[in-house]
C-alpha positions as MATLAB code, in Angstrom:
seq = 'XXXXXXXXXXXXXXXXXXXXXXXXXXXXXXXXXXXXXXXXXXXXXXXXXXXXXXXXXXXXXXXXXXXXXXXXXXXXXXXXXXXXXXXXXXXXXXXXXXXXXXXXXXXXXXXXXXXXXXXXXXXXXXXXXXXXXXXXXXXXXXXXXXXXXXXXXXXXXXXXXXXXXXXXXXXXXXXXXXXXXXXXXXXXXXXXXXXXXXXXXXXXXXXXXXXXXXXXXXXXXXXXXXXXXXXXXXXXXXXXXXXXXXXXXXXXXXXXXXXXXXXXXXXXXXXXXXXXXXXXXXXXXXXXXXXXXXXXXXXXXXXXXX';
ca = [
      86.049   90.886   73.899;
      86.196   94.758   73.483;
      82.264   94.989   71.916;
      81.005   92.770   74.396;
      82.921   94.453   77.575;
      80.894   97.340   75.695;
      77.371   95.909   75.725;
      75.751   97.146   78.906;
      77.891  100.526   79.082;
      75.695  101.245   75.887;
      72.428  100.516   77.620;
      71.791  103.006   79.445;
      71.941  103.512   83.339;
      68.589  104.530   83.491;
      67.402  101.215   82.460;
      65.249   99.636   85.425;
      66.669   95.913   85.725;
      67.610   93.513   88.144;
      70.948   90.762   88.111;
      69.785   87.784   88.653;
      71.186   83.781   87.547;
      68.861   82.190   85.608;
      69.064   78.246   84.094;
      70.556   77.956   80.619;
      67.626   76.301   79.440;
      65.232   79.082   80.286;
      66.871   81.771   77.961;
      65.494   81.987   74.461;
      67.151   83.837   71.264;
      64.969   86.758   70.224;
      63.220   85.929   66.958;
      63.833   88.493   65.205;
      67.665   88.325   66.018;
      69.922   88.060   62.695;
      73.458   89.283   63.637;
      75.768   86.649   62.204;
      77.686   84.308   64.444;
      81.229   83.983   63.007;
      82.845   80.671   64.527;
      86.228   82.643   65.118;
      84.552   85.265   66.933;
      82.806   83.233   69.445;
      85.812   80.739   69.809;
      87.641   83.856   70.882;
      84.351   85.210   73.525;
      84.018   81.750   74.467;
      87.867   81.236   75.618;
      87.622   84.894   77.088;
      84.557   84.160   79.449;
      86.418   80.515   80.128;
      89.212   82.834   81.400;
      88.365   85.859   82.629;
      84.440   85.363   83.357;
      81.847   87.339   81.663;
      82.658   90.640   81.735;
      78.777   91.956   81.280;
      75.666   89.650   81.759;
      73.174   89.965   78.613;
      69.900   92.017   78.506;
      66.642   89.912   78.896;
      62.957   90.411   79.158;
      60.721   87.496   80.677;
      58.437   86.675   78.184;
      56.396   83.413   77.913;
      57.992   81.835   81.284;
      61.411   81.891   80.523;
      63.273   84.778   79.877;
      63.976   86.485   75.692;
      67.451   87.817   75.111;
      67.633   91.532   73.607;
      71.362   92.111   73.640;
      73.899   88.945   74.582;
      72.827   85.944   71.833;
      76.916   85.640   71.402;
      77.599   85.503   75.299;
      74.502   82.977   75.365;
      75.843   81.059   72.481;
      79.179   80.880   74.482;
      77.787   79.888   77.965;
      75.485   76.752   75.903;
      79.243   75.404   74.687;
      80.884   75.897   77.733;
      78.433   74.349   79.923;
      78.465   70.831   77.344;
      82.032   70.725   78.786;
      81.119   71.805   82.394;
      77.711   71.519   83.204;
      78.207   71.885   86.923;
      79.964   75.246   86.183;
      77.606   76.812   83.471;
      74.724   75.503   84.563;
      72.915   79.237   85.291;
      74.387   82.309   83.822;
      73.902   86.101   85.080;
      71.587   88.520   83.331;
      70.212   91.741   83.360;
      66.378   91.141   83.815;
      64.412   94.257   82.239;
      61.374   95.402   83.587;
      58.188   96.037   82.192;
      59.627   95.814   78.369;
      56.474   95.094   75.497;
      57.250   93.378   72.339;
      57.949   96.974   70.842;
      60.484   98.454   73.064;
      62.112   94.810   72.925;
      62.907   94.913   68.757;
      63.814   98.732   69.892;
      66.783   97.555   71.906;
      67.618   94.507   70.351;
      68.874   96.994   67.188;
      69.916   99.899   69.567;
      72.538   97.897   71.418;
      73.790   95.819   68.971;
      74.491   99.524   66.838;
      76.385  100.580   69.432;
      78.398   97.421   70.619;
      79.243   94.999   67.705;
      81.466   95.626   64.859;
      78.624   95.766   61.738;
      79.083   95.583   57.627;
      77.310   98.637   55.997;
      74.656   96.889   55.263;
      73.618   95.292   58.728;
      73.805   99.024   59.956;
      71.372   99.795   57.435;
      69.006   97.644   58.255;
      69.261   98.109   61.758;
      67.722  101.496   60.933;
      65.530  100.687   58.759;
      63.831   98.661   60.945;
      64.006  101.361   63.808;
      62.588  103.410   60.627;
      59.671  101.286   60.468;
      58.574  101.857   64.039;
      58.294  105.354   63.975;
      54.889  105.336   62.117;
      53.371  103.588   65.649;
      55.720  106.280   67.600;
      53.987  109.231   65.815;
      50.465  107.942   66.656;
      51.050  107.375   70.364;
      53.395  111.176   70.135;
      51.358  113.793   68.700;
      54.338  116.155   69.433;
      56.600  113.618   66.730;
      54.363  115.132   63.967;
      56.803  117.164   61.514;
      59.643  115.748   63.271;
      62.055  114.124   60.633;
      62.148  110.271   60.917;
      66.157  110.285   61.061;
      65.917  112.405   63.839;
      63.458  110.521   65.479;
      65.727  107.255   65.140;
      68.782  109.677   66.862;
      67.043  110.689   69.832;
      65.807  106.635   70.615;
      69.257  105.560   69.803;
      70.458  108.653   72.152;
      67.850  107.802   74.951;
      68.270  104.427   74.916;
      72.230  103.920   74.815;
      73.527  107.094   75.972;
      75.306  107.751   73.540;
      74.957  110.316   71.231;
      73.757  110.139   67.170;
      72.942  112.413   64.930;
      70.713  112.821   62.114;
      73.188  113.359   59.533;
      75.002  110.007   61.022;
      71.606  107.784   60.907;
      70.994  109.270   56.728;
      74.359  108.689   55.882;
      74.306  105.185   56.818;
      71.098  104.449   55.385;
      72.598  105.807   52.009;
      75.736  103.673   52.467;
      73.325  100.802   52.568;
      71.552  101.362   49.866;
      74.539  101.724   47.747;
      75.586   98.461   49.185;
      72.759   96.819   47.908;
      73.089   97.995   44.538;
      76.502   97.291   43.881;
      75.859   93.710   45.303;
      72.648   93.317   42.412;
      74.905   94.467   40.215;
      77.335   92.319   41.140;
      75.084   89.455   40.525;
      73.836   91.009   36.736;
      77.766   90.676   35.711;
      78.613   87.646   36.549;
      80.251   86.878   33.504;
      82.022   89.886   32.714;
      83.728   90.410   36.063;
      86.444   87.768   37.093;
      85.935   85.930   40.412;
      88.648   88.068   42.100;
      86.937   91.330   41.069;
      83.555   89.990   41.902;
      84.339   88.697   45.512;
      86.283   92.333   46.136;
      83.107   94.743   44.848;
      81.060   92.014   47.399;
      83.205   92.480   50.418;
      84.769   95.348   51.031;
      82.586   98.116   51.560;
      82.588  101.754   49.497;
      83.000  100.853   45.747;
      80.065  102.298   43.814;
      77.976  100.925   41.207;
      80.077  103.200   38.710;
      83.052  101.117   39.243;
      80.869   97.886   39.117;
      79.840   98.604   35.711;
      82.887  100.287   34.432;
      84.940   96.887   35.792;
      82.566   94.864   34.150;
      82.966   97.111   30.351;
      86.701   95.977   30.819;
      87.804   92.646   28.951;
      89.551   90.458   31.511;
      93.393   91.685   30.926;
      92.490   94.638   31.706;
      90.587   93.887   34.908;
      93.401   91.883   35.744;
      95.859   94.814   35.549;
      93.523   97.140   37.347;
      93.456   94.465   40.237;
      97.040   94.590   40.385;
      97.248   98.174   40.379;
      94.406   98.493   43.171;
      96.493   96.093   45.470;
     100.076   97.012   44.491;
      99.275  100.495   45.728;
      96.605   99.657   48.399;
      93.513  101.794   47.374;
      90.786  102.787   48.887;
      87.477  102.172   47.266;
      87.239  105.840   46.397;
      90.989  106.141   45.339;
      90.116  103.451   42.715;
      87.077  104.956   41.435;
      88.890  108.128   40.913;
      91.845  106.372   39.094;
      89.579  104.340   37.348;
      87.136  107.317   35.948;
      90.298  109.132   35.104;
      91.816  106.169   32.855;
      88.545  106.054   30.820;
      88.014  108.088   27.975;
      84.113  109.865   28.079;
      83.920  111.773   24.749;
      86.162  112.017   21.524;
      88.414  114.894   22.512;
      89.471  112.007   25.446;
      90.040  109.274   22.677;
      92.110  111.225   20.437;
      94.029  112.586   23.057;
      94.862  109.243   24.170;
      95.655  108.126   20.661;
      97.910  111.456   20.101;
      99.588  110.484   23.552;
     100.292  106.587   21.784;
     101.581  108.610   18.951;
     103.819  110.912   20.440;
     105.341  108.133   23.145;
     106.259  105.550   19.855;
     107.979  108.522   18.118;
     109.973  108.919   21.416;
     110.714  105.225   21.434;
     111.781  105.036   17.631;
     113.918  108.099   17.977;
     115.731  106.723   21.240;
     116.789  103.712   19.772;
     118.198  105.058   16.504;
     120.128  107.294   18.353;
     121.279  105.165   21.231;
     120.641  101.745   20.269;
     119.314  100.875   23.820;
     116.015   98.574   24.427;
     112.818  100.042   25.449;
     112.679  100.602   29.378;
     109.859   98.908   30.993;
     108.043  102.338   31.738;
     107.926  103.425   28.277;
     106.042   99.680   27.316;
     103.836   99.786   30.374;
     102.557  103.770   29.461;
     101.585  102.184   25.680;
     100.370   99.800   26.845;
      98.109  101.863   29.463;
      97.121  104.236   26.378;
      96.274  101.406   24.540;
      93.516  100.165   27.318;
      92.565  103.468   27.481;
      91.554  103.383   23.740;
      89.785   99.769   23.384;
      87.741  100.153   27.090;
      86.994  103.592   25.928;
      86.262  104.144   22.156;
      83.084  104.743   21.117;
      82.694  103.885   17.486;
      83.964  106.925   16.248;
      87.780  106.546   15.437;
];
């Protein structure tokens, strides 16, 4: 697995700990540990270590005579499942035993690893910060010199220290925004239920980037309409962004918008009337599709005033 190959390269060399190959039973999950365990995922780590070995023991602390797991619950998880088919073989499993590591530094690492090594949503890299966020009150009383040093920064240069690798302030804000956006277009979501069809809902949920704009302007949209939009959106493979733009543009704002649209209507049925007296032929498909695109434009978007 390429993140877990990752895991100790992204804690840091100057790390004092020891290898050493401890019972299964003595290793404990962190408690405040909530990175998802996707069954396809581990099937795939768990058929890797069955194949090629473990690639990079996990980081532990002892703590309470056994020994707490900071970065590795997958690798653990994998091990436990392997060794109910071979006990003999998985019996003990090799670790990275960090010394002298409080409670503190331990919730530290178990959020600066995992940033740096597993695949996260938007909103699990949010709150990784945030809770690195929260420990920087603590930080700034033991650190006189952290006084008027911006949190973000103050998140970059632990994730820096810690990992080795470098993060920047701009970087640690940016995701926090991200997540917070997230979680608004997920509560809005929720509000408009029943205006937004299932397929629209489960999209807005899961893929990450659509604003709460689009969420509400989705949701303003009777359900043909959201059903052509979702069409359009996959047809042409959007981006979040790409569909907020198309989206914003298809909506009229003001009445100069809506009577432009109307005028556009106008002007595309003369075209239509005049083609077939003079040629006799059908209406191409285009021709129906624009009306019918104009017309949209004018229900979702009319204001009470034509």
């Amino acid at each position: 697995m390429a993140h877990d190959a990752r895991a100790q390269r992204a804690t840091s060399e100057a790390r004092s700990f020891k290898l050493e190959h401890v019972p299964l039973e003595l290793l404990h999950d962190h408690p405040d540990n909530d990175y998802s365990m996707e069954r396809e995922a581990l099937d795939e780590l768990r058929e890797s270590i069955r194949r090629d070995g473990l690639a990079q023991p996990p980081l532990v602390r002892e703590c309470d005579g056994g020994y707490q797991i900071i970065s590795g619950h997958r690798r653990v998880a994998c091990y436990r499942e392997l060794a109910k088919e071979d006990p003999q073989a998985y019996a003990t499993m090799p670790v990275n035993v960090l010394a002298d590591c409080d409670d503190e530094r331990a919730l530290i690492l178990l959020d600066v690893t995992n940033l740096m090594v597993r695949h996260l949503s938007v909103m699990e890299r949010a709150r990784r910060y945030e809770r690195l966020w929260n420990t920087v009150p603590a930080l700034r009383k033991k650190r006189p010199e952290l006084k008027g040093v911006r949190t973000s920064q103050i998140i970059a240069d632990i994730v820096t220290r810690e990992t080795g690798q470098s993060v920047s302030r701009a970087t640690i804000d940016r995701a926090l925004a991200a997540g917070k956006r997230a979680q608004e277009v997920g509560a809005l979501v929720g509000m408009h239920a029943d205006e937004l069809i299932a397929p629209w809902a489960q999209e807005l949920t899961e893929r990450e980037g659509f604003s709460p704009d689009v969420v509400k302007e989705l949701a303003s949209r009777d359900e043909t309409v959201q059903r052509r939009l979702l069409a359009d959106y996959q047809r042409d493979g959007l981006s979040p962004k790409q569909f907020e733009r198309m989206i914003s543009y298809e909506a009229p704002k003001t009445d100069v918008d809506i009577e432009h649209a109307l005028d556009q209507v106008i002007r595309t049925l003369r075209d239509v009337s005049a083609w077939r007296k003079k040629y006799g032929a059908a209406v191409d498909t285009y021709r129906v599709e624009h009306i019918r695109t104009q017309l949209d434009k004018l229900t979702n978007g009319e204001r009470g005033s034509l």
